[in-house]
Structure formats: C-alpha cells, structure tokens
C-alpha positions in Angstrom: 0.0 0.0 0.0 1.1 3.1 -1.0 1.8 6.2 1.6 1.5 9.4 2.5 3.9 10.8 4.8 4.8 7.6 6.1 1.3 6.8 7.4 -1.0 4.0 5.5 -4.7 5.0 5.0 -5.9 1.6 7.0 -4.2 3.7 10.2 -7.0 5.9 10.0 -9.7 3.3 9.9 -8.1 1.1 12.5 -7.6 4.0 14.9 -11.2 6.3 14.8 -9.7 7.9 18.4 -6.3 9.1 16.8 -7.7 9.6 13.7 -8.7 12.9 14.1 -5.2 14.2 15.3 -3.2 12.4 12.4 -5.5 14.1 9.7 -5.1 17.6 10.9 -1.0 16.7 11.5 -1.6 15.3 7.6 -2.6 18.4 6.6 -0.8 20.6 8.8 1.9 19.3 6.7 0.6 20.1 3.3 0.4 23.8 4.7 3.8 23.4 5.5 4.8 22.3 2.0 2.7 24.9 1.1 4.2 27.8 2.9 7.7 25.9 1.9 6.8 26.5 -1.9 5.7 30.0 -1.2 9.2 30.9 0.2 11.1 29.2 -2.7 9.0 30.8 -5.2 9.9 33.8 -3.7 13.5 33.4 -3.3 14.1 32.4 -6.9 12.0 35.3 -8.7 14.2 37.2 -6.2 17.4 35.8 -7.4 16.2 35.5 -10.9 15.2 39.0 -11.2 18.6 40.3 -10.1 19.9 38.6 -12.7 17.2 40.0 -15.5 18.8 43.2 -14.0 22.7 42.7 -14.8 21.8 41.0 -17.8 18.9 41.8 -19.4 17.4 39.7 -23.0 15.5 42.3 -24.5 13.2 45.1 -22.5 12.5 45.2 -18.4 8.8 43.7 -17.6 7.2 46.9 -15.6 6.7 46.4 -12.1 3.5 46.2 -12.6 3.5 43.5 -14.9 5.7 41.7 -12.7 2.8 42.4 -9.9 -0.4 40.9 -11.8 1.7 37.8 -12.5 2.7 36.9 -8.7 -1.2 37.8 -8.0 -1.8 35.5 -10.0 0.5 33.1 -9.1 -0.6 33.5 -5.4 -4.2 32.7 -6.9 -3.6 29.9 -8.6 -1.8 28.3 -5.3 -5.0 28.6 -3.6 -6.2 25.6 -6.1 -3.2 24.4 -6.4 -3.2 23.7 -2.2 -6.5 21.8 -2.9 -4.7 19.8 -6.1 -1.8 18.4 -3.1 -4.6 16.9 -1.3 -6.1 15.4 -4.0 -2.8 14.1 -4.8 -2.5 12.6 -1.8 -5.5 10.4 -1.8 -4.2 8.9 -5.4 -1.1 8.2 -4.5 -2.4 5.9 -2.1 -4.2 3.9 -5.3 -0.8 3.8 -6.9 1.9 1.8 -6.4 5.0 3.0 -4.8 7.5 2.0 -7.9 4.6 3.2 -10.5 3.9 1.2 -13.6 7.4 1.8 -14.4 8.2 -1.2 -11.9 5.6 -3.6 -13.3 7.7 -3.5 -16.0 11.1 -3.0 -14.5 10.5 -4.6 -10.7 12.8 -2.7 -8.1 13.9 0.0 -10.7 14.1 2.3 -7.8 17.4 1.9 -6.1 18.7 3.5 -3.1 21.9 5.6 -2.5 22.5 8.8 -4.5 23.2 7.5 -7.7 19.5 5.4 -7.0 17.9 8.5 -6.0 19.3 10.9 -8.9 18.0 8.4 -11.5 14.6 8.6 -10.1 14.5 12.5 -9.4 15.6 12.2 -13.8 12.5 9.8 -14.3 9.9 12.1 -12.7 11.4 15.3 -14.4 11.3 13.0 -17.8 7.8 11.3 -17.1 6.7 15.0 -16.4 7.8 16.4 -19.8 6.8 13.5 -21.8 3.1 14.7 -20.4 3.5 17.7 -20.5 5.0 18.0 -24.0 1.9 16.4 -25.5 -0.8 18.3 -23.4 1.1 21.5 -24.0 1.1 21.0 -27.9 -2.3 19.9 -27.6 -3.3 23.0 -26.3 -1.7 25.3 -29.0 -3.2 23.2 -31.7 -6.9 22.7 -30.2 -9.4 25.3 -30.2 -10.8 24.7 -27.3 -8.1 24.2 -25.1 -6.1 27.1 -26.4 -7.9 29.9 -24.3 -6.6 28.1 -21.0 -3.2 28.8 -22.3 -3.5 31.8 -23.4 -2.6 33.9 -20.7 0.5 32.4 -19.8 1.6 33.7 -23.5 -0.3 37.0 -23.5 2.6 38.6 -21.4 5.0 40.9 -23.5 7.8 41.0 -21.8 8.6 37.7 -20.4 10.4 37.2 -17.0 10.8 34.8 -14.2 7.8 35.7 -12.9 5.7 34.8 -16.3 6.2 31.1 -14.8 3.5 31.9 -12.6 1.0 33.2 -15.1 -1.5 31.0 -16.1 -5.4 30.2 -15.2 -7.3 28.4 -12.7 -8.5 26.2 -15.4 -5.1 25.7 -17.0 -3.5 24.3 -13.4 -6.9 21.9 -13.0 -6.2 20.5 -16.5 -2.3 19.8 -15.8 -3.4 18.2 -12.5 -5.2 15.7 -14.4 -3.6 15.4 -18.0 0.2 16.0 -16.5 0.5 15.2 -13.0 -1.7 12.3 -12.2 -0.4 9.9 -15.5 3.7 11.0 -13.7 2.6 9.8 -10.4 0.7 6.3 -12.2 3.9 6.1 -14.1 6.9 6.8 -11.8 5.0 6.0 -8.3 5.7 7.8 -4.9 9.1 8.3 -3.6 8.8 9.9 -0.3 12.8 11.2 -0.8 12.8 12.0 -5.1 9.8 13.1 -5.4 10.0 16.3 -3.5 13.9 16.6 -4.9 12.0 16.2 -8.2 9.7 19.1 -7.5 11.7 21.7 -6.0 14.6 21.3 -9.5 12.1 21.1 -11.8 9.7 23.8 -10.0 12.6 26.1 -10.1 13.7 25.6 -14.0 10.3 27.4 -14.7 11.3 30.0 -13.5 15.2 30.3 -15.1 13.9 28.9 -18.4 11.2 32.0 -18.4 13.9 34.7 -17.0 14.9 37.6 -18.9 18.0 36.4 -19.3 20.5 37.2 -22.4 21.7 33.6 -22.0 22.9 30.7 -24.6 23.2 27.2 -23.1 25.7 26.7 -26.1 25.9 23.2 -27.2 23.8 22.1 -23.8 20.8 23.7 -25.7 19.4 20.4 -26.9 20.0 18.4 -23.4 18.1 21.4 -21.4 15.5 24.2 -21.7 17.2 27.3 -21.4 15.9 30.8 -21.5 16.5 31.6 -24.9 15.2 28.2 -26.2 11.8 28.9 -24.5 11.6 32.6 -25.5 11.3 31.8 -28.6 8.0 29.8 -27.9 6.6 32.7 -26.4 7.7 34.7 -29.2 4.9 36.8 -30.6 5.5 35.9 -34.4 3.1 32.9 -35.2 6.6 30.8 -37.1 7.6 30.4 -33.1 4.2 29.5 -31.1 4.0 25.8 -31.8 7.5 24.7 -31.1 10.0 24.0 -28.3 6.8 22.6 -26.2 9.5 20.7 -24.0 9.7 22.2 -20.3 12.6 20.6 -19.4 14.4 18.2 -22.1 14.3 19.7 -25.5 15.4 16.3 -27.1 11.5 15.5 -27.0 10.9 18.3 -29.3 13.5 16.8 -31.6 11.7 13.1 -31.5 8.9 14.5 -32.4 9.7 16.8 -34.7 8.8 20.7 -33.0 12.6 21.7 -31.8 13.5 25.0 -33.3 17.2 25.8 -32.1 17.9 29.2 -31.5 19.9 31.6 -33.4 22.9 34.1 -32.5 21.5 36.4 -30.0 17.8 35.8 -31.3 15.8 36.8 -28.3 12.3 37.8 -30.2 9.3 39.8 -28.6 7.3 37.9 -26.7 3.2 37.9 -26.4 0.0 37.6 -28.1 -1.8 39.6 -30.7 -5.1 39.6 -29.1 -5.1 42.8 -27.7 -8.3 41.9 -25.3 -6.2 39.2 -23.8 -2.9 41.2 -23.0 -5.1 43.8 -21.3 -7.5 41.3 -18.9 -4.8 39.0 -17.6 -7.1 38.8 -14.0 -9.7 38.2 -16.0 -8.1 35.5 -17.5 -7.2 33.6 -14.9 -10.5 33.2 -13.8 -12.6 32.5 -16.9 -9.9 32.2 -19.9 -12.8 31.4 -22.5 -14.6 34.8 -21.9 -14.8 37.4 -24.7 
C-alpha cells in the first residue's frame, strides 16, 4: 500500500480515536509544504530578477507586470493547495515503484546515484506529459484559451512562470501530474527533490535572461530556447513545447534551435487578452 507521509490509510480506519489528530498533522503538513513553496517561489523570482537586471534579453517587464503575474500566481496556489490533497488520496491507489516497476521490478534503487535516476525519471515522465498536453493545447481550439494567458505577457520574466489560469492548473493536474505519479510511483525522498529542481527551471527557463546554453541547448531548456515559444511571431508559437528536455521536441519533430543572439518579442496579438490577464485567470474562455 502506497503512503503518505509515512502513514497507511488503513491507520485511520483502525484508529477512529487518533484519527482525528493524524488528519489535521496530515494536513498541517501540506500547509507546511505549502508555505515551503511559497518561500522558494519567492527566493528564486528574487534571485532571478537580479539577474534580468545585470543581464537583461530584450526590454524590463514593468513592475507592474511583474505584480499581476505573482497575484496570479498566489491565486492559482489557492487551487493548487487543494490539487496536493487530491494528490495525496491517489497516491495511495498507486503503487509506490509506478507502472514503471511492473515493467522494471525494483527500478528504484537506493543511495545517490539510486535516487538521482529517479529524481531524472519524474522530471522525464513529467515532460513526456506535458510535452503532448502542452502541444495539444496550442493546436486545439478549445483548449487554447486556457493557455492563453501564460503567453499573452509581452515582456517575459521569471515571474511569467506563474502566469497561467485556474483552469489551465486543473487541466495539468489531471492530464500532467496524475499519469507522472501512475507512471513513476511515490518516492517519499525524489519526489520532492524532483519538485523543487524542476519547480525552479520554470522560473530560469522564463527569465529575462541574455543567455545561450551553447551546445547544452538540446539536453536542457534554457531561457532563450523557450523565449522563442513565447515569441509573438506565429513561425515560433507551436515549437519547443518541451519544459525541461528539449530532445523530446527533436523526436517528435517541433525543436527550433535558437539563433545568435535571437531573443524575439514575446506575447500575443489579441489585444483583449494582454489587457485582462485577471480576467483571464478566472474565466480564460470569456470574450
């Protein structure tokens, strides 16, 4: 049986006295995690930003634009808080090695080279997901409008990471991060490693950064790789869907490497969109 914490869901049943006290420690400590991400989310649009200062990629997002996209983001982790705990209650359905260890029994090894390799499978598991929900969304109608607003900013930063509607987060929840936790299985050790690296790349791959991974632009999204999705002109919005590998985008065909110092204007062309970015986040399909 899969856990939570350490603590199988037949301890609750068994126990109706204690019960009580080990679901309000249970989600004491999902407020915890919560306030932990809300302090590294800080810290690295801090540290990122400093950076955008020394060495900026193309114009300074205002600091107001800076300010409706950490509202948002603060929104968003609202639902987000509510996603953990639904997370929690199907992690207990899965088991602990995934689907991955049906196939490959006792894949997941111990020690640091063990735990590195699985920390690699969850980031890889993710991006496989989220490389094909991602290029779904540009290419269907009706999904497109959830996205929208995380590309409606003009002047991508670190803090665009957290741009992006209530709906948009629901539909990764289910599409993205449910099939990585069936697939890779619960690691009470890689699994938060997992999240806190590949948490944080959103926000370096989005910086406004002038920066060139060089020949590590193929292994890893960078922020000039991923500008150029954002980039306003319709020949870069449906490539280099990859978050954190970009060598999916060249199996399947969507990599576009970048240029000498090409760091292209970033945004949407709907006008309406651009201006309602609040708006946006709570009902992306309104006009």
């Amino acid at each position: 049986m899969a856990t939570v914490q350490g603590a199988p869901l037949v301890s609750l049943i068994e126990s109706p006295v204690s019960s009580v006290s080990e679901v309000s420690l249970r989600y004491g400590d999902l407020l915890t995690h919560q306030l932990q991400s809300t302090l590294l989310t800080a810290l690295l649009i801090a540290g990122f930003t400093f950076l955008e200062l020394l060495r900026p990629a193309s114009h300074r997002a205002s600091i107001h634009g800076q300010a409706i996209n950490i509202l948002i983001g603060l929104i968003v982790s609202v639902f987000a808080f509510f996603c953990i705990v639904l997370l929690t209650l199907v992690a207990k359905l899965v088991w602990r090695d995934g689907l991955i260890g049906v196939v490959f029994p006792d894949w997941r090894k111990s020690g640091l080279v063990g735990q590195a390799f699985s920390v690699f499978m969850y980031g890889a598991t993710w991006d496989f997901f989220q490389y094909w929900f991602h290029r779904w969304q540009h290419e269907s109608t009706v999904l497109w409008p959830s996205h929208r607003l995380h590309h409606s900013d003009s002047a991508v930063n670190t803090t665009t990471a957290l741009r992006r509607s209530i709906l948009e987060l629901l539909l990764i929840f289910a599409f993205i991060l449910v099939p990585t936790v069936i697939i890779a299985g619960v690691d009470e050790i890689a699994a938060p490693i997992a999240f806190a690296i590949f948490y944080g790349w959103g926000f370096f791959n989005h910086a406004n950064i002038h920066l060139s991974l060089g020949p590590l632009t193929p292994v890893f999204s960078g922020p000039q790789w991923h500008r150029l999705h954002h980039g306003i002109d319709q020949k870069y919005r449906d490539q280099n869907y990859a978050a954190y590998f970009p060598i999916i985008d060249i199996v399947f065909g969507t990599y576009r490497a970048p240029r000498k110092n090409e760091y292209p204007t970033t945004g949407v062309s709907d006008e309406f969109a651009t201006a309602h970015p609040l708006q946006d986040c709570f009902n992306p399909s309104r006009r």
